[in-house]
C-alpha positions as a printed Julia matrix, in Angstrom:
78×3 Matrix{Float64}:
 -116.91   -99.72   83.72
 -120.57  -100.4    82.98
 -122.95  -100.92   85.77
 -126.15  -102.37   85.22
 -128.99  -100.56   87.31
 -131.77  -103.09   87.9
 -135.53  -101.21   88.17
 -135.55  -102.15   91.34
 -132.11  -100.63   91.71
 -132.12  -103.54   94.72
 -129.33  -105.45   92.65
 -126.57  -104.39   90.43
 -124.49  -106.1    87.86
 -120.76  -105.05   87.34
 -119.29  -106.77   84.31
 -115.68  -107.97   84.71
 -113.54  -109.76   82.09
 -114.01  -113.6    82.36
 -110.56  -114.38   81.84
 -108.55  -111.71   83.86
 -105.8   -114.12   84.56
 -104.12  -114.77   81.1
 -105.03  -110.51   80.08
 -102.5   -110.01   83.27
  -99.92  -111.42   81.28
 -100.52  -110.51   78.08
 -102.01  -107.46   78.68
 -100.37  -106.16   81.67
 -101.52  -102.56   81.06
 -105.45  -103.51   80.45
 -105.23  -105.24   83.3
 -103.91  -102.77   85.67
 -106.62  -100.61   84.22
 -109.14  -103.07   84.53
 -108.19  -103.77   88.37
 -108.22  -100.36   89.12
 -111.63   -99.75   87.04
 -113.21  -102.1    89.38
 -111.65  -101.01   92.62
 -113.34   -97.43   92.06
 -116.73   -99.18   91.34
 -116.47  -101.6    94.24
 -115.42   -98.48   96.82
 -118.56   -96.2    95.11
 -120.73   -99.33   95.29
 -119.61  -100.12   99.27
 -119.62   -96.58   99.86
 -123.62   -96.87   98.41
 -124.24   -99.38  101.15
 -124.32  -101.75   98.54
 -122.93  -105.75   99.43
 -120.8   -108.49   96.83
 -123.33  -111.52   96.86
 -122.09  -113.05   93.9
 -120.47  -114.34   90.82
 -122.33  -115.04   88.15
 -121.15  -116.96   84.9
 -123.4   -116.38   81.9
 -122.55  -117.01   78.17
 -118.5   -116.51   78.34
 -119.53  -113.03   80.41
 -118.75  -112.49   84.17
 -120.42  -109.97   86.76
 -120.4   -109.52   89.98
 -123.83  -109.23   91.9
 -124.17  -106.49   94.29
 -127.18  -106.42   96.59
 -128.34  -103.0    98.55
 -128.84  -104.97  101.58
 -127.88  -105.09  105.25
 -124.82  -107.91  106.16
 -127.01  -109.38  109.07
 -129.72  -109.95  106.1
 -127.24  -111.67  103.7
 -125.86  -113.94  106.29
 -129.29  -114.79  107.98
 -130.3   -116.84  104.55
 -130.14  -120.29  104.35
């Protein structure tokens, strides 16, 4: 699973298939190896210190946006 290193190294990107839903059921396999692709990022990236912030939707392509931040400094923004 790729996982896009800003400069900054502030913010990653973690691509994820943007339509996981029907590859479950045609697919069953790729997804199972999919879910559990991202599960081991996720637990590296938490594991980092690193927070989910968002979604993003860009040109048929998903990623999540992780954020090296403290939870009391993602909450407090308005």
């Amino acid at each position: 699973l790729d996982v896009d290193r800003a400069a900054s190294g502030e913010h990653l990107l973690v691509e994820v298939p943007a339509h996981l839903d029907p590859l479950r059921s045609e697919a069953p396999d790729e997804a199972r190896r999919w879910r559990l692709a991202i599960r081991d990022v996720f637990e590296r990236l938490f594991g980092e210190g690193y927070l989910l912030v968002d979604l993003v939707h860009e040109a048929g392509r998903s990623f999540h946006l992780f954020e090296a931040a403290d939870l009391g400094t993602v909450l407090g923004r308005s």
